[in-house]
C-alpha positions as CSV (number, residue, x, y, z in Angstrom):
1,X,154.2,87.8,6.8
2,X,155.7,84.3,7.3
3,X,157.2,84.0,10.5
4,X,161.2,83.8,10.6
5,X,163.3,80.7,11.0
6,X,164.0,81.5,14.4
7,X,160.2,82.1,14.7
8,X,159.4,79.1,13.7
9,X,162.2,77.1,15.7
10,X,161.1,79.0,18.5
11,X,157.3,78.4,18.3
12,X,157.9,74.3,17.8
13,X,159.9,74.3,21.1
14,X,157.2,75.8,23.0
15,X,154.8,73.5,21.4
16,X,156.5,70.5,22.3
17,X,157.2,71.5,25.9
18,X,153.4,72.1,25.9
19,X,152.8,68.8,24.9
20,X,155.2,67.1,27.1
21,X,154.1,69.0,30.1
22,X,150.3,68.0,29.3
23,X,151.0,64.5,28.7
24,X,152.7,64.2,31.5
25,X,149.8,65.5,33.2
26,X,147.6,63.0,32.4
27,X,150.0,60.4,33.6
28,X,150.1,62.4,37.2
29,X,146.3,61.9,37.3
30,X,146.5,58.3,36.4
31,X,149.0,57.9,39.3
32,X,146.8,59.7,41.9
33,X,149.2,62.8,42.2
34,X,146.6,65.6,41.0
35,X,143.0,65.7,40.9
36,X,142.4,67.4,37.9
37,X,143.8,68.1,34.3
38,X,142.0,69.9,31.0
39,X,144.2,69.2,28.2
40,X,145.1,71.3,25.2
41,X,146.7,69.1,22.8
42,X,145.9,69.7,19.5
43,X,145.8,73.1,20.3
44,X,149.2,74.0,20.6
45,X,149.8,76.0,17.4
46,X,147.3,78.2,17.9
47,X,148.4,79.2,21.2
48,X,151.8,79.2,20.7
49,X,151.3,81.1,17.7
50,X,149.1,83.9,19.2
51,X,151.3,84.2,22.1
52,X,154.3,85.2,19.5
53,X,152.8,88.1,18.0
54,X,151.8,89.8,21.4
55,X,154.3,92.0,23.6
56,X,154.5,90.7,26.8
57,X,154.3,92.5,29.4
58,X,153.0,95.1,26.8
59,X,150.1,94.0,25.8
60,X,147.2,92.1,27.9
61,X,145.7,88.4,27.5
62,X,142.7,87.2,28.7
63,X,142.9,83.5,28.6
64,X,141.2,80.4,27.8
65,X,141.6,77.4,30.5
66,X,142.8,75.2,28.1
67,X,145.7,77.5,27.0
68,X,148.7,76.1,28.5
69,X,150.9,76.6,25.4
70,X,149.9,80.3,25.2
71,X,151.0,80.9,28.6
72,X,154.6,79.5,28.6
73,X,155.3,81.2,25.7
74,X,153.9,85.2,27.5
75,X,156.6,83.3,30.7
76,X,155.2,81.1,32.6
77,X,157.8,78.3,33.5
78,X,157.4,74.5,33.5
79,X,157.6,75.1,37.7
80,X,155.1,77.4,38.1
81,X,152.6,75.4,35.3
82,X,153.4,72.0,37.8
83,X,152.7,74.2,41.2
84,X,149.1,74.9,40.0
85,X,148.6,71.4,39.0
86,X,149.6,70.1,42.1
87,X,148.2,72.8,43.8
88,X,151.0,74.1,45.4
89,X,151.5,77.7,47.4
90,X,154.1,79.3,44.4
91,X,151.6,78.8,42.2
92,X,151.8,82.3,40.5
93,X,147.8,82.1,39.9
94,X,146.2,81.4,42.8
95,X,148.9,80.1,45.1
96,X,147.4,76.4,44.9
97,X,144.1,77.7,45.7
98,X,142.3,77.7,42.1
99,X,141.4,74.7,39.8
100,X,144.1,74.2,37.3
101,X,143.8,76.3,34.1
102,X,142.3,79.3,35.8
103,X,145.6,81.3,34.1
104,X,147.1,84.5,35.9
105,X,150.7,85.5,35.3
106,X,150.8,89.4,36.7
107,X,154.2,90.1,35.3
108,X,153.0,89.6,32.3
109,X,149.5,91.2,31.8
110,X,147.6,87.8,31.9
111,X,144.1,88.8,33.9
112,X,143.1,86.4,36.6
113,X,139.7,85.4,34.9
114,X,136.7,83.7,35.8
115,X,135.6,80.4,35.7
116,X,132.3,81.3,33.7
117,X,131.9,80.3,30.4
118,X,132.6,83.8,28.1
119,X,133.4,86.1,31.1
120,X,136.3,86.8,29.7
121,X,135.3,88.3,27.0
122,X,133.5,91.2,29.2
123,X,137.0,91.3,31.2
124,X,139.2,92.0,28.1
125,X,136.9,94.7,26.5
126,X,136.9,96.6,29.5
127,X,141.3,96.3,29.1
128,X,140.6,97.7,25.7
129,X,138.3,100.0,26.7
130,X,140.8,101.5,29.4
131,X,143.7,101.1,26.8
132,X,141.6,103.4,24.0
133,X,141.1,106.0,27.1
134,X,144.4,106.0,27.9
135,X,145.8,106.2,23.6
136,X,149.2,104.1,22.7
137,X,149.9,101.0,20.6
138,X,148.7,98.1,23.1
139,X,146.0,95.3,22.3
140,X,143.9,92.7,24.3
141,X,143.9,89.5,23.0
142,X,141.0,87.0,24.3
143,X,140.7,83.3,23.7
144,X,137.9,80.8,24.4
145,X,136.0,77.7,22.8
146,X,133.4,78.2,20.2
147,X,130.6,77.0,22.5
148,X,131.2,80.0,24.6
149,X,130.5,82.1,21.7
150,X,126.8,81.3,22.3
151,X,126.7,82.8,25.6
152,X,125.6,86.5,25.9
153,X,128.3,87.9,27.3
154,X,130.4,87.2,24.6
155,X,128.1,88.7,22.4
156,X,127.1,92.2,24.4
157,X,131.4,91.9,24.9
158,X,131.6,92.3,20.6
159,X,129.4,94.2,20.2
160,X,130.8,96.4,22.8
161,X,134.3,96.1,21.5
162,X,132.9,97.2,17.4
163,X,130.7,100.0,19.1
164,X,134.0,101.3,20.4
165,X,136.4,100.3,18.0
166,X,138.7,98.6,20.3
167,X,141.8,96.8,20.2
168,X,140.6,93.4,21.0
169,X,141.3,89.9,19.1
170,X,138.7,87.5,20.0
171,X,140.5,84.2,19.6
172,X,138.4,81.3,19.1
173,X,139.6,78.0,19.4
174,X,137.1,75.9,18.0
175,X,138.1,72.2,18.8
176,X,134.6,70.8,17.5
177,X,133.1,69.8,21.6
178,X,131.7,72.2,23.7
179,X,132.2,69.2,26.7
180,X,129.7,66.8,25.8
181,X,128.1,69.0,22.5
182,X,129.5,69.2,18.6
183,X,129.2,72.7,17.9
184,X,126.2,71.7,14.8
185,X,124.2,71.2,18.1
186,X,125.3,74.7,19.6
187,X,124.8,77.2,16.6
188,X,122.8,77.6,13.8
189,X,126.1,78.7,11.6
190,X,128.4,76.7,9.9
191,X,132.1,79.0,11.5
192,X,131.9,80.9,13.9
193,X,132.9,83.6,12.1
194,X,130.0,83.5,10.0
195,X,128.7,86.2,13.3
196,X,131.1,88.3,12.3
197,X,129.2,89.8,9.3
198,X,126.3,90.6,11.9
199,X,128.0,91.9,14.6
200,X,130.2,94.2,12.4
201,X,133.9,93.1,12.4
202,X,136.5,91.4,10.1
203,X,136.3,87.1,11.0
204,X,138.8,85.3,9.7
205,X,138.9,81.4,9.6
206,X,142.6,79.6,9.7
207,X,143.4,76.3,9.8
208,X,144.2,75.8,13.6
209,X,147.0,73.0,12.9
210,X,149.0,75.3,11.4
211,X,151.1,77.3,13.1
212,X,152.4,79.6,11.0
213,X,149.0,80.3,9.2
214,X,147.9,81.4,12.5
215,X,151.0,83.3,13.2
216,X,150.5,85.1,10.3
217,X,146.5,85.8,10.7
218,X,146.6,87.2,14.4
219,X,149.8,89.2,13.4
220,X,147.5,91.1,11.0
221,X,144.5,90.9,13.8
222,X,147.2,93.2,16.0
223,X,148.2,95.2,13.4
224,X,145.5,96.4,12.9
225,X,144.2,96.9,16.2
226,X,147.2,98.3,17.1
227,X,146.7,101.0,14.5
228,X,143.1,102.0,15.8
229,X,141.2,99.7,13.5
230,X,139.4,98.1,15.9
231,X,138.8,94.3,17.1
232,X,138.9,91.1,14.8
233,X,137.1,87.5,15.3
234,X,139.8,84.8,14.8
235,X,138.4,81.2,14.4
236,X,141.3,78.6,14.6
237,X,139.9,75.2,13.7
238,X,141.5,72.5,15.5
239,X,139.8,68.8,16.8
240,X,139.8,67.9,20.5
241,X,141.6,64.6,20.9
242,X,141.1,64.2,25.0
243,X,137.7,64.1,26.7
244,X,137.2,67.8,27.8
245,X,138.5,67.1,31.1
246,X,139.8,64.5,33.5
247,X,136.5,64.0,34.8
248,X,134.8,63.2,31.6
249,X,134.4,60.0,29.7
250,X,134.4,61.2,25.8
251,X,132.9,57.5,24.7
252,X,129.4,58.5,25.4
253,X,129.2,60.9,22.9
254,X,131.5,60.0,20.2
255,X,133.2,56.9,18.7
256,X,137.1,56.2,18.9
257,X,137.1,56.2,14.8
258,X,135.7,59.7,14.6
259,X,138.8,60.7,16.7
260,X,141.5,58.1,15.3
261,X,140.5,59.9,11.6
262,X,141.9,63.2,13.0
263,X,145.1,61.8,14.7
264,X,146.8,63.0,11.1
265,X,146.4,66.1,12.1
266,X,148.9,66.8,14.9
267,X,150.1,70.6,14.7
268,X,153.1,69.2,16.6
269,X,153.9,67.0,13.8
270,X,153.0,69.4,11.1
271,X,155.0,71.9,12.1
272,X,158.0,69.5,12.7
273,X,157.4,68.5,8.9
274,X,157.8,71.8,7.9
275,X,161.3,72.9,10.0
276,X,162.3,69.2,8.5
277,X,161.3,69.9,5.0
278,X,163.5,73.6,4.7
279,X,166.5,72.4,6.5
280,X,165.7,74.1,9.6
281,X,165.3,70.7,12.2
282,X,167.9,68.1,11.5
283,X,166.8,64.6,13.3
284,X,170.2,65.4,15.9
285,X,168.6,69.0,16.5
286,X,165.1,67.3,17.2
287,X,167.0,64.9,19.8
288,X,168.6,68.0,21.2
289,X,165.2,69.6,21.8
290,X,163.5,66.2,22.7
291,X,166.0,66.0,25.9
292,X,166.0,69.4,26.5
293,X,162.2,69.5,27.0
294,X,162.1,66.3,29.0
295,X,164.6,67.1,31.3
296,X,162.5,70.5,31.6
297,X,159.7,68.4,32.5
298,X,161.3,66.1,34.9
299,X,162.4,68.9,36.4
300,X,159.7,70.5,37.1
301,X,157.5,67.7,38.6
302,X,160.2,67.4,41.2
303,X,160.1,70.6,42.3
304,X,156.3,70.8,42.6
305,X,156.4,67.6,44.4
306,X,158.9,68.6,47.1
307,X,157.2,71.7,47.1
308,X,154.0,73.3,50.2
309,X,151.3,73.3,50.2
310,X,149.3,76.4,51.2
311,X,148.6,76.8,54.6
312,X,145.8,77.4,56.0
313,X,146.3,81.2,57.0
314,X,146.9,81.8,53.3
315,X,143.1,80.8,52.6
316,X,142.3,85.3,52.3
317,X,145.4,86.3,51.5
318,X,145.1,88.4,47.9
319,X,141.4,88.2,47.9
320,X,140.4,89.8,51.3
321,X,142.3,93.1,52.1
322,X,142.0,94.0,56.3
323,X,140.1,96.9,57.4
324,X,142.2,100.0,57.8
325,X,144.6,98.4,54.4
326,X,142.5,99.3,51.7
């Protein structure tokens, strides 16, 4: 079904604070103020999206470390997004203690996941395992690049997840670069979801600049799975327009035409078109949100600047429990 008006209004304010929040990112990096950033622009629909279909605090993400927009939408804040960046003790993740990107929002059933490449996959279906033992309505929605889809993990986690029948959505957000590698280089199949056939569950492909095509796809992915019907492979097709991380330099493998041809593209844009288009965004409404979203932003870089760092007596806290406190 087509998402609402509000939806829609909704889903292009989160997107744009997810941009503005990652581009000002970069420029913290440039100035020397963090030492990392992974980007996800370009990849804001489909996070956005996806995140607008779930229940927080209901249901239960597993999430990708590029998926910034996904997690302010499930309630993380501008603050708490700037903390981790910077590394800072209210980090709700890690309290400043993990790279950026490694997601975990308790109050809202994100999992604190590991840094391998597919291990989340393993970590969600054992959620949906535990939610199938335990009966009622909720889902486990997982998201990841297409080059972790070649790891085995992910595929003993599918296969796993059919087996069972369990209410898992594999999300794949396949941006094209596994780092360095096009994904012709990673897989002998043209989509992703071409596996699904062999491994036994519906795969759907959707244009992953649109959000309301994707909106509308994991909507019916949850559905079903909330209905017993088991898991679904999403494949959202978007490009990756930064280099996979601060720390990489993208011109050794590509050439700035290839990525200048998919600037058209934007999902930001698009879905600004769109609201434009039916009357829903008038240009004063766009300014409104514009400054709203900056003044977000500003906002929260202050904070995070004046705010602790953790000390070093908080090195064990939440990972090491004392003897005697178990």
């Amino acid at each position: 079904m087509l998402p609402s008006r509000e939806t829609r209004l909704r889903m292009f304010f989160f997107m744009l604070l997810a941009r503005r929040l990652d581009e000002r990112a970069w420029a913290l990096f440039r100035q020397g103020k963090i030492a990392y950033h992974i980007s996800g622009i370009w990849h804001e629909a489909i996070q956005v999206a996806a995140a607008m279909v779930l229940r927080p605090e209901h249901d239960w993400v597993a999430p990708y470390y590029r998926d910034l927009g996904l997690m302010l939408v499930l309630g993380m804040t501008a603050k708490e997004y700037m903390l981790g960046l910077m590394g800072k003790k209210g980090d709700p993740a890690s309290q400043g203690r993990q790279m950026p990107g490694s997601w975990s929002l308790r109050r809202s059933n994100v999992l604190s996941v590991s840094s391998s490449v597919a291990a989340q996959a393993a970590q969600a279906v054992g959620v949906g395992l535990a939610m199938k033992l335990r009966g009622g309505d909720q889902t486990v929605l997982v998201s990841m690049g297409e080059g972790a889809t070649c790891y085995g993990e992910w595929f003993e986690s599918v296969n796993w997840a059919v087996l069972h029948q369990l209410p898992v959505i594999f999300l794949i957000e396949n941006n094209q670069y596994a780092v360095s590698r096009r994904q012709d280089a990673l897989m002998p199949v043209r989509d992703v979801v071409d596996r699904a056939r062999g491994l036994g569950l519906p795969g759907v492909l959707v244009d992953g600049t649109s959000s309301t095509a994707v909106y509308q796809v994991i909507e019916e992915a949850v559905q079903r799975a909330r209905q017993g019907g088991g898991p679904t492979l999403v494949e959202a097709r978007t490009y990756r327009m930064t280099p996979h991380s601060s720390d990489d330099d993208d011109r050794s493998y590509r050439q700035r035409q290839e990525v200048e041809a998919h600037r058209q593209d934007d999902p930001l844009l698009a879905a600004q078109r769109m609201l434009e288009s039916d009357g829903s965004l008038s240009q004063a409404k766009l300014a409104e949100l514009e400054s709203r979203v900056a003044e977000t932003v500003e906002d929260a870089v202050a904070f995070a600047e004046q705010a602790p760092f953790p000390a070093p007596d908080d090195m064990a806290g939440a990972v090491f429990v004392p003897v005697g406190e178990a």
